[in-house]
N, CA, C and O atoms as CSV, one atom per row, in Angstrom:
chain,resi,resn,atom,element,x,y,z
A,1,UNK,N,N,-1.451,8.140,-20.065
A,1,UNK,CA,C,-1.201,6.723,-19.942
A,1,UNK,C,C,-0.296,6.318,-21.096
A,1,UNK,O,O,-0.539,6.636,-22.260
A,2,UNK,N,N,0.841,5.546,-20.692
A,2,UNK,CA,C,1.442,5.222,-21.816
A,2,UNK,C,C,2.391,3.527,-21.529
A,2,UNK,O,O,2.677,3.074,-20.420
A,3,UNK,N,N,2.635,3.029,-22.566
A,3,UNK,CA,C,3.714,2.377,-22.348
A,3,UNK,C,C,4.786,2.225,-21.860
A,3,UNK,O,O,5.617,2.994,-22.343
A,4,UNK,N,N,5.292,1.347,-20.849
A,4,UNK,CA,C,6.267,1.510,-20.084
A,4,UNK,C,C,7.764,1.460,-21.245
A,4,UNK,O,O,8.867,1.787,-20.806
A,5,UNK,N,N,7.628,1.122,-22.360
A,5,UNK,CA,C,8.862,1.344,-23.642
A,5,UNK,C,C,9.247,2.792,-23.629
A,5,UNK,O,O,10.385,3.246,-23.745
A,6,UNK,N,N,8.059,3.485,-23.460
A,6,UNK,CA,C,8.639,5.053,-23.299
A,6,UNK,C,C,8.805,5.714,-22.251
A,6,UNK,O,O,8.791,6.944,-22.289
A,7,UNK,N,N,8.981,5.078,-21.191
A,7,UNK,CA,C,9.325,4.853,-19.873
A,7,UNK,C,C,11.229,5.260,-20.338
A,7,UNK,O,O,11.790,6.356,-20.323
A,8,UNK,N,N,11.766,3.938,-20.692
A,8,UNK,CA,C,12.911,3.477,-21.238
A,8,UNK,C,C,13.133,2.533,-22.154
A,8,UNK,O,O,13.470,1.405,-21.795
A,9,UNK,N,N,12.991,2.827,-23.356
A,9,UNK,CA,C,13.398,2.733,-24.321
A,9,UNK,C,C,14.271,1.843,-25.009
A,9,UNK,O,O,14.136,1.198,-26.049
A,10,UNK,N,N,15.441,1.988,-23.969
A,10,UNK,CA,C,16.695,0.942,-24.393
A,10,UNK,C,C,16.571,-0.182,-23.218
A,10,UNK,O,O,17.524,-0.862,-22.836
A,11,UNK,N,N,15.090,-0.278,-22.649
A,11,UNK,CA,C,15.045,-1.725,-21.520
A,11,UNK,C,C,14.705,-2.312,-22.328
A,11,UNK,O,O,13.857,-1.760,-23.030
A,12,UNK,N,N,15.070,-3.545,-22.673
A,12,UNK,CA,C,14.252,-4.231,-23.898
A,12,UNK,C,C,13.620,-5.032,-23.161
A,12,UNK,O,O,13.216,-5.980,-23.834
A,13,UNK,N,N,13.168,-5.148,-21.435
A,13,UNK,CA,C,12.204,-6.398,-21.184
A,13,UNK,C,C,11.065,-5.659,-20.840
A,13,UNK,O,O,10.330,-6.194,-20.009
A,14,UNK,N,N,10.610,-4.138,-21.440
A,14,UNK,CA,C,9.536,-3.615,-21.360
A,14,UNK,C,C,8.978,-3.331,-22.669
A,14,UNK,O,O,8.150,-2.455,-22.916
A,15,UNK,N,N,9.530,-4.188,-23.527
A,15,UNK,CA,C,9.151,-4.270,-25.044
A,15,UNK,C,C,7.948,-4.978,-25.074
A,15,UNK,O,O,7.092,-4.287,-25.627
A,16,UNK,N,N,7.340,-6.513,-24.566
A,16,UNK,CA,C,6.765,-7.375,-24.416
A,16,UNK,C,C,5.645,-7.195,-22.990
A,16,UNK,O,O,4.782,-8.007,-22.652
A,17,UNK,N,N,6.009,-5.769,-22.264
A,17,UNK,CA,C,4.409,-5.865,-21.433
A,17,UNK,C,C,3.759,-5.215,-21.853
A,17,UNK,O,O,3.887,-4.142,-22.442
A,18,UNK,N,N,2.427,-6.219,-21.405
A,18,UNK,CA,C,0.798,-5.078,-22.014
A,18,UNK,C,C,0.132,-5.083,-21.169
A,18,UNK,O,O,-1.050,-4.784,-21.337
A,19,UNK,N,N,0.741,-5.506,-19.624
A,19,UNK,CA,C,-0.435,-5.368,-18.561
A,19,UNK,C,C,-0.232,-4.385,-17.727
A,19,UNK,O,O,-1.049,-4.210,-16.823
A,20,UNK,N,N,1.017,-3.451,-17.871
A,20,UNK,CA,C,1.510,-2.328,-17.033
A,20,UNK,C,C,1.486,-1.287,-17.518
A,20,UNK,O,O,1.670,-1.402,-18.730
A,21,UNK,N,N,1.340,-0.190,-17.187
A,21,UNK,CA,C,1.975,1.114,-17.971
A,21,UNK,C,C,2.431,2.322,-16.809
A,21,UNK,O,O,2.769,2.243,-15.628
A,22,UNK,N,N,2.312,3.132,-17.482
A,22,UNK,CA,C,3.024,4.362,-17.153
A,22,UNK,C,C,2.159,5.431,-17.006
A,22,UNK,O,O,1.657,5.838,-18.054
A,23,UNK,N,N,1.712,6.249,-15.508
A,23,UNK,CA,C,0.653,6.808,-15.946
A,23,UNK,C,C,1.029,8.011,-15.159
A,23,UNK,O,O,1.153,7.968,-13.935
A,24,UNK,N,N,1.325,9.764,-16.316
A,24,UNK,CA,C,2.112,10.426,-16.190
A,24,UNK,C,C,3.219,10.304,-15.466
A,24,UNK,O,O,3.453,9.215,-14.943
A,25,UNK,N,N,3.997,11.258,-15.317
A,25,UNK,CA,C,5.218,11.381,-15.781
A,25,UNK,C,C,6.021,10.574,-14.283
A,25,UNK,O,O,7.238,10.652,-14.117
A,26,UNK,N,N,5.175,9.892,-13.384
A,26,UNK,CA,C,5.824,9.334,-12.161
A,26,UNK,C,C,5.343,7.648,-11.370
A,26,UNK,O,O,5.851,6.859,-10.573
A,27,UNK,N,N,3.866,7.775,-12.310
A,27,UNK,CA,C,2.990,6.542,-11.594
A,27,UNK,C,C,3.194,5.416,-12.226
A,27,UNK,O,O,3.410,5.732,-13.396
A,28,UNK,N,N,3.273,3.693,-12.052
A,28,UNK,CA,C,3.907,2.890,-12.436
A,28,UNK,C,C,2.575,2.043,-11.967
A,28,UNK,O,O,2.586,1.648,-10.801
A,29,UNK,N,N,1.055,1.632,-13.044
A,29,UNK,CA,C,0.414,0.973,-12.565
A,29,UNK,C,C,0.399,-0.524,-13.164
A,29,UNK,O,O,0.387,-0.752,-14.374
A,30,UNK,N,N,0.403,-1.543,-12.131
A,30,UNK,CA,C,0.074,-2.751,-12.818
A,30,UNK,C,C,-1.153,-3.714,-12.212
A,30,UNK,O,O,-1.101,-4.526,-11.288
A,31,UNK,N,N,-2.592,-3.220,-13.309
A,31,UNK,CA,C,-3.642,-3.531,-12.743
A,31,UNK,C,C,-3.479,-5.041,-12.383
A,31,UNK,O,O,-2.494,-5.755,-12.568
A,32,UNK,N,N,-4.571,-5.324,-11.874
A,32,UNK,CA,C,-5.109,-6.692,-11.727
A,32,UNK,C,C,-5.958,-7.412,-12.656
A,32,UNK,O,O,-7.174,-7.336,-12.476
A,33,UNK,N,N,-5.623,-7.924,-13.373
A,33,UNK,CA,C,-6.694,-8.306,-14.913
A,33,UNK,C,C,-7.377,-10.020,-14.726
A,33,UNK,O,O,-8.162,-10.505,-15.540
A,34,UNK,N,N,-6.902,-10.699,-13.560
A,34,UNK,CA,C,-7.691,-12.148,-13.540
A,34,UNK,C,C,-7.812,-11.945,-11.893
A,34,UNK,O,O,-7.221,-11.028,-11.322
A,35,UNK,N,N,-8.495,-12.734,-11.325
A,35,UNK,CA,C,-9.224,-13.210,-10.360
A,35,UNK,C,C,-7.745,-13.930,-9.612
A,35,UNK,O,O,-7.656,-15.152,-9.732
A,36,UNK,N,N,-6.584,-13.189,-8.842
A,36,UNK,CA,C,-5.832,-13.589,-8.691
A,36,UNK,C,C,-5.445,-13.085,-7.285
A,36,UNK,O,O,-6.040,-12.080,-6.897
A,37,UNK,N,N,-4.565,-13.624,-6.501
A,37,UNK,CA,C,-4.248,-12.227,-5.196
A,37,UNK,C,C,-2.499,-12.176,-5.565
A,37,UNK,O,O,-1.789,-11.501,-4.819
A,38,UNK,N,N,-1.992,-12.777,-6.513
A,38,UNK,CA,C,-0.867,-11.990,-6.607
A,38,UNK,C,C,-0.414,-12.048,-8.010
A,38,UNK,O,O,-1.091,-12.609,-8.871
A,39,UNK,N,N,0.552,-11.564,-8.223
A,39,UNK,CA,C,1.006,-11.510,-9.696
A,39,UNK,C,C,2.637,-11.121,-10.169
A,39,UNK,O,O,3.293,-10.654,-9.238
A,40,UNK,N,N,3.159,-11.214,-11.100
A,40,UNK,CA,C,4.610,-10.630,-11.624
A,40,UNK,C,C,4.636,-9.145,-11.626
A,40,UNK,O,O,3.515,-8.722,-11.908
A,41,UNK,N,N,5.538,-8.154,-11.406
A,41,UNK,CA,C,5.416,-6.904,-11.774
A,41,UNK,C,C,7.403,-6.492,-12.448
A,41,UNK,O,O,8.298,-6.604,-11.610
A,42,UNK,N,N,7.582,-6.290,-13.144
A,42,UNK,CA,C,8.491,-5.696,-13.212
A,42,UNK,C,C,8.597,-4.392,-13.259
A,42,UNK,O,O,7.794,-3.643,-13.814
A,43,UNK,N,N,9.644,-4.053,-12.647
A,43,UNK,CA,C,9.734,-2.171,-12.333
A,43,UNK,C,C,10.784,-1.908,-13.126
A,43,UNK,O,O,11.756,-2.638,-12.927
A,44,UNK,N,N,10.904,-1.011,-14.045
A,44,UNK,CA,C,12.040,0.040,-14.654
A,44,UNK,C,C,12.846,0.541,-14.134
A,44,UNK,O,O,12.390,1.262,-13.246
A,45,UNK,N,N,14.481,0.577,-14.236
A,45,UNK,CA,C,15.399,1.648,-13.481
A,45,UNK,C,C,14.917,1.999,-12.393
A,45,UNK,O,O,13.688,2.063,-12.360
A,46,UNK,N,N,15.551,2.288,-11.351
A,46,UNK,CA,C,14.988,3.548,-10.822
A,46,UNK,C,C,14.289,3.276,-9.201
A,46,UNK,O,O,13.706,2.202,-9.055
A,47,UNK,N,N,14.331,3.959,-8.350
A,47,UNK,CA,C,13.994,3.516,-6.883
A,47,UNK,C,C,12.229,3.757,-7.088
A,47,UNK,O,O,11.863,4.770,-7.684
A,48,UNK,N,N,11.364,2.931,-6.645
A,48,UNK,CA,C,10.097,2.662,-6.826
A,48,UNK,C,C,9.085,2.904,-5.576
A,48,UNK,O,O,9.534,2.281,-4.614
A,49,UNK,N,N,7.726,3.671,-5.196
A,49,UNK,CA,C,8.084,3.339,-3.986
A,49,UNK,C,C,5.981,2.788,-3.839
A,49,UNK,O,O,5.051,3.452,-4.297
A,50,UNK,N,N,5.909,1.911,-3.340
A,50,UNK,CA,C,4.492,1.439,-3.282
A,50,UNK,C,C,3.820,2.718,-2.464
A,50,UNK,O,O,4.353,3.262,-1.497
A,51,UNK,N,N,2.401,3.131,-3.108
A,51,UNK,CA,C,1.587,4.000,-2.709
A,51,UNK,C,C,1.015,4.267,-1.257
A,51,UNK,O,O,0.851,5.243,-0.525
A,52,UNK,N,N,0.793,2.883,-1.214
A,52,UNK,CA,C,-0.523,2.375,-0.002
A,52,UNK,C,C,0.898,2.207,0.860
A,52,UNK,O,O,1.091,3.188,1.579
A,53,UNK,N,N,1.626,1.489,0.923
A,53,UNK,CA,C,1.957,1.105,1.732
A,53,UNK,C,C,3.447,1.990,2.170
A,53,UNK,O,O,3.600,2.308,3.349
A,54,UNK,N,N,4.781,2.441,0.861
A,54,UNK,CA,C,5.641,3.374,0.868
A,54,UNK,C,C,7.139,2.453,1.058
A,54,UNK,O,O,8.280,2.882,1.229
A,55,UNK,N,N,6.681,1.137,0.962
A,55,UNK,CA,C,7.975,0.562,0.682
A,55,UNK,C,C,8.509,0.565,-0.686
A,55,UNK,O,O,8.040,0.298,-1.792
A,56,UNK,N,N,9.908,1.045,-0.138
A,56,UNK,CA,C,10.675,1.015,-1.422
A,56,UNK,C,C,11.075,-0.602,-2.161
A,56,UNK,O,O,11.215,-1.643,-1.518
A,57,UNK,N,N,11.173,-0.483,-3.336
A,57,UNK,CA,C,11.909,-1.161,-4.292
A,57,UNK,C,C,12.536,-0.758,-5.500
A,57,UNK,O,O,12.086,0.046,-6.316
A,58,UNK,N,N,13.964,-1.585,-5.569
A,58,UNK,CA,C,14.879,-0.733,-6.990
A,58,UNK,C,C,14.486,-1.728,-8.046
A,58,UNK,O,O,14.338,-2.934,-7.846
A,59,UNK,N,N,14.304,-0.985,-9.399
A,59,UNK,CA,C,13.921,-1.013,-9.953
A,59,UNK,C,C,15.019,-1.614,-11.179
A,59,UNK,O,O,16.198,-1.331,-10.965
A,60,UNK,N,N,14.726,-2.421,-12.446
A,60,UNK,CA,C,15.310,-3.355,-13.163
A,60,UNK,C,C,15.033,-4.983,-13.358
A,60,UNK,O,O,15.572,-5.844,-14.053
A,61,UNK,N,N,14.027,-4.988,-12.491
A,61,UNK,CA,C,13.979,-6.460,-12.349
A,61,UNK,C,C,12.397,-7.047,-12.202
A,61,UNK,O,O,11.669,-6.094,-12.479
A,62,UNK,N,N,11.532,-8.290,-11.862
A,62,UNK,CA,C,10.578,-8.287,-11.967
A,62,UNK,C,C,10.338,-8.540,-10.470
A,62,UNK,O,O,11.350,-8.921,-9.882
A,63,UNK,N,N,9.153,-8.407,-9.666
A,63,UNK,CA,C,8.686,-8.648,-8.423
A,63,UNK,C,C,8.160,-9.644,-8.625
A,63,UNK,O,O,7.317,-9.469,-9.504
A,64,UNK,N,N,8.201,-11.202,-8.096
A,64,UNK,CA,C,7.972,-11.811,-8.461
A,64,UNK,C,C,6.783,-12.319,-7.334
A,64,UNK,O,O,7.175,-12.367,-6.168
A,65,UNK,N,N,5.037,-12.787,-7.658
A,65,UNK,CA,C,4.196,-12.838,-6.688
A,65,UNK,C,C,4.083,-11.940,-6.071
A,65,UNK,O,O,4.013,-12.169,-4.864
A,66,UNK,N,N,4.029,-10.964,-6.360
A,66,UNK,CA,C,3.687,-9.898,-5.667
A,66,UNK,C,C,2.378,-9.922,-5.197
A,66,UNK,O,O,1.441,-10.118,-5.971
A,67,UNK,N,N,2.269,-9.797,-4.374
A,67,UNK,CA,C,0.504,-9.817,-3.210
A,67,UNK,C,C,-0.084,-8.341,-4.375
A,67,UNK,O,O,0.552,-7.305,-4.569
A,68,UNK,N,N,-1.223,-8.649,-4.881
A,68,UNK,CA,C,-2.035,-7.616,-5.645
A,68,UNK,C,C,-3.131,-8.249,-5.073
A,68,UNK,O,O,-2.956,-9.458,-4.924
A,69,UNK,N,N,-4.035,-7.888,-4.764
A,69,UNK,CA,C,-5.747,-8.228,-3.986
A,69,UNK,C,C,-6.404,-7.020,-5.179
A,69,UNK,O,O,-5.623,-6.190,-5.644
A,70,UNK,N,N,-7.501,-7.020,-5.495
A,70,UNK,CA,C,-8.368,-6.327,-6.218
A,70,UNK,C,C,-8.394,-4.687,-5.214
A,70,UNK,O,O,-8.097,-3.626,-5.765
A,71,UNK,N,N,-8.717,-4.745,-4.006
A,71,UNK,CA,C,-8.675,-3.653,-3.217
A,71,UNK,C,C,-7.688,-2.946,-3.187
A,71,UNK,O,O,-7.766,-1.852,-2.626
A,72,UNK,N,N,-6.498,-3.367,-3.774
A,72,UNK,CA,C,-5.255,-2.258,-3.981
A,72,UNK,C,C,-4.696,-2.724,-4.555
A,72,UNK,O,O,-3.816,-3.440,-4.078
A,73,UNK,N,N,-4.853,-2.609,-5.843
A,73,UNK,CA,C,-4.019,-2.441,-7.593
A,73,UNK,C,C,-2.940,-2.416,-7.277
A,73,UNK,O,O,-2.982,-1.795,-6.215
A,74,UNK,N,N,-1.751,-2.719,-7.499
A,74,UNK,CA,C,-0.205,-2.116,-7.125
A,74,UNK,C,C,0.043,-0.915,-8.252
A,74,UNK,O,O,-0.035,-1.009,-9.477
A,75,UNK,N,N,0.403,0.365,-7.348
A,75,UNK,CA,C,0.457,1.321,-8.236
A,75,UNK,C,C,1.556,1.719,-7.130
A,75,UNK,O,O,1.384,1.878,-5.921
A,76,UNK,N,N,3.173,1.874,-8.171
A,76,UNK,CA,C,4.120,2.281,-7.635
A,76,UNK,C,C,4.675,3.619,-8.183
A,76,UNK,O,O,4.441,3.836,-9.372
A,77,UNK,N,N,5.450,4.643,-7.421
A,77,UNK,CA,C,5.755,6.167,-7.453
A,77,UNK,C,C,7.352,6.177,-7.913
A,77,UNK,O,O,8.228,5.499,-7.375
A,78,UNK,N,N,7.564,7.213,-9.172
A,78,UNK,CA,C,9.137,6.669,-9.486
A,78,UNK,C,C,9.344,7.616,-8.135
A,78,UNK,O,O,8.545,8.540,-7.985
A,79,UNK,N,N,10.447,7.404,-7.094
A,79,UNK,CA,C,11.075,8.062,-6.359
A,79,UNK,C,C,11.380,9.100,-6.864
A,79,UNK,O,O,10.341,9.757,-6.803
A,80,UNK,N,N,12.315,9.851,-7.449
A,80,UNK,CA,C,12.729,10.950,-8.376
A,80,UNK,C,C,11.902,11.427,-9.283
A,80,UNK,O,O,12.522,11.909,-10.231
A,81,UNK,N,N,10.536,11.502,-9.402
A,81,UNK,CA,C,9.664,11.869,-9.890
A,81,UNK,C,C,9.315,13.225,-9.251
A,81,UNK,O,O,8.822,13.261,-8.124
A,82,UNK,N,N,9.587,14.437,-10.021
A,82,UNK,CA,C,9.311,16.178,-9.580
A,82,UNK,C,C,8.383,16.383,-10.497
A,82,UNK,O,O,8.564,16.206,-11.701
A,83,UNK,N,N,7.045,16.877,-9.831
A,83,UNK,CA,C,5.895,16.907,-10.430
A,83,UNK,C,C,5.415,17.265,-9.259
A,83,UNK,O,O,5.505,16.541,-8.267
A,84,UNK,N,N,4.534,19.094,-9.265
A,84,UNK,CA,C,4.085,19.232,-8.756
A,84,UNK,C,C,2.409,18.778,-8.258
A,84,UNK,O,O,1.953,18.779,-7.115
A,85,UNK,N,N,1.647,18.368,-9.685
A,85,UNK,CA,C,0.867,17.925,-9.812
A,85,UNK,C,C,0.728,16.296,-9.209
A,85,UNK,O,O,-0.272,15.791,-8.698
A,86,UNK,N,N,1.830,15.779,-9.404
A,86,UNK,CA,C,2.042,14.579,-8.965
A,86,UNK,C,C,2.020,14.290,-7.156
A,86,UNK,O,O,1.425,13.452,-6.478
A,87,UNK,N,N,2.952,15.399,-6.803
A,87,UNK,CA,C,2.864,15.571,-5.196
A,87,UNK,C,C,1.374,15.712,-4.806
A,87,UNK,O,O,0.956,15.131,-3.804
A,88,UNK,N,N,0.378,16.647,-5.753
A,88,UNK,CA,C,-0.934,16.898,-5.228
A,88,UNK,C,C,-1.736,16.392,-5.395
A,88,UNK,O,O,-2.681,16.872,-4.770
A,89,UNK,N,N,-1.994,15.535,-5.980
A,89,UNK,CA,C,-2.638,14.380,-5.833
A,89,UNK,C,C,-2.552,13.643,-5.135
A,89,UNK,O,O,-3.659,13.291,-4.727
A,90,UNK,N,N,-1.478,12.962,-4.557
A,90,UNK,CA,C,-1.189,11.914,-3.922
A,90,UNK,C,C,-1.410,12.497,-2.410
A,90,UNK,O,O,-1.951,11.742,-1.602
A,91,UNK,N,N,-0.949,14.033,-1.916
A,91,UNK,CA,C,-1.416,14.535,-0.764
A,91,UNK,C,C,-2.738,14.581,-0.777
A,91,UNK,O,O,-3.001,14.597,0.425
A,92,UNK,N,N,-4.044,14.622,-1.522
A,92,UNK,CA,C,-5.240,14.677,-1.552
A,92,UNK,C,C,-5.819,13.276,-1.390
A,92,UNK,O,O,-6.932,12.993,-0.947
A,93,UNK,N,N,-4.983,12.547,-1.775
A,93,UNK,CA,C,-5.291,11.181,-1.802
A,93,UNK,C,C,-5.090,10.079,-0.489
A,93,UNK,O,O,-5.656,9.055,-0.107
A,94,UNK,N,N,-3.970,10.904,-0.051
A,94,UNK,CA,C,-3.509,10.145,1.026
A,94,UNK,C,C,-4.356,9.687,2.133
A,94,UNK,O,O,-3.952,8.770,2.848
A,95,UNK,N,N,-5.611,10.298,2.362
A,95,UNK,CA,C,-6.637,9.690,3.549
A,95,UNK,C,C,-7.527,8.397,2.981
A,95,UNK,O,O,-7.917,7.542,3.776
A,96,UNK,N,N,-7.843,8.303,1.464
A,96,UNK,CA,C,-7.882,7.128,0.533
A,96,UNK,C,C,-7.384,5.935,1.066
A,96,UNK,O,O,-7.851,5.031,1.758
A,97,UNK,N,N,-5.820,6.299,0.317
A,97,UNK,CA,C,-4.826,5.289,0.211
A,97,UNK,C,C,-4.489,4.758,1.807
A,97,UNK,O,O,-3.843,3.718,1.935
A,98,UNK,N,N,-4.949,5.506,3.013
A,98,UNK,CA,C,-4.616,4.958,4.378
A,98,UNK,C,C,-5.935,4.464,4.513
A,98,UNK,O,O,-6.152,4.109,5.672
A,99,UNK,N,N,-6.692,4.345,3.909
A,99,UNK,CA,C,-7.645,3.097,4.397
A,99,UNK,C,C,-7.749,2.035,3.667
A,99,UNK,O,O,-8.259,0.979,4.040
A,100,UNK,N,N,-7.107,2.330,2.216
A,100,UNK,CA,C,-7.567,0.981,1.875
A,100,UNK,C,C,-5.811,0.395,2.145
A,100,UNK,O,O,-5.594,-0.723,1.677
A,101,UNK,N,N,-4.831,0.968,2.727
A,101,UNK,CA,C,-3.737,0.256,3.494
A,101,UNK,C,C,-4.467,-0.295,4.811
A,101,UNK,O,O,-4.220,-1.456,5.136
A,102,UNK,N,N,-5.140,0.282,5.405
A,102,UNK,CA,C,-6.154,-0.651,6.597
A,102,UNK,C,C,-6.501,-1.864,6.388
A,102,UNK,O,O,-6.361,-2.905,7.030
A,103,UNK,N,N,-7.030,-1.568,5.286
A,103,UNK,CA,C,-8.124,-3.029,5.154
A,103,UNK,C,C,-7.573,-4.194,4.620
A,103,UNK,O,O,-8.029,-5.338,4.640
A,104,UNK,N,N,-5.754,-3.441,3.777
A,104,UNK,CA,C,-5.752,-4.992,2.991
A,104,UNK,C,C,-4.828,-5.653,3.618
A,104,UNK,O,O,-4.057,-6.471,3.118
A,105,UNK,N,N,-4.944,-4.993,5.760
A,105,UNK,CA,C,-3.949,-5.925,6.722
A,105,UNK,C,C,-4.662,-6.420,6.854
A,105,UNK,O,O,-4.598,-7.415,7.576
């Protein structure tokens, strides 16, 4: 788990978040921390792609209201992320992540 600054370094509008991070070398989580159903997310460089659901978004800018429900955290995948470990998880995971994409239609 780390800071999205060491994500990239020379973004300077990832200097100032503390509600997102970086979790190894491909996952992009931004929990849910208040009693809310949506929230800001900004994404780093880079093509992004939502877990649950697999829509893409490019990355540089903030998502603004983004639908977050407690039942699915927004946790986004850098596209260009090679990690074998990373692929295997997410294939182990994938019967998970298709239900709680069920439930939060």
């Amino acid at each position: 788990m780390r800071h999205l600054f060491f994500y990239d370094s020379g973004d300077e509008k990832t200097f100032d978040i503390e509600d997102e991070y970086m979790l190894g070398c491909g996952l992009l989580v931004a929990p849910v921390l208040k009693r809310k159903t949506k929230r800001n997310i900004y994404l780093p460089k880079g093509t992004w792609i939502n877990i649950f659901d697999g829509k893409q978004y490019e990355g540089g800018h903030t998502l603004r209201n983004y639908k977050a429900p407690l039942e699915s955290i927004p946790v986004f995948r850098l596209a260009d992320a090679n990690s074998d470990c990373l692929e295997s998880v997410l294939e182990n995971a994938k019967p998970l992540l298709d239900k709680i994409n069920d439930l939060s239609k």
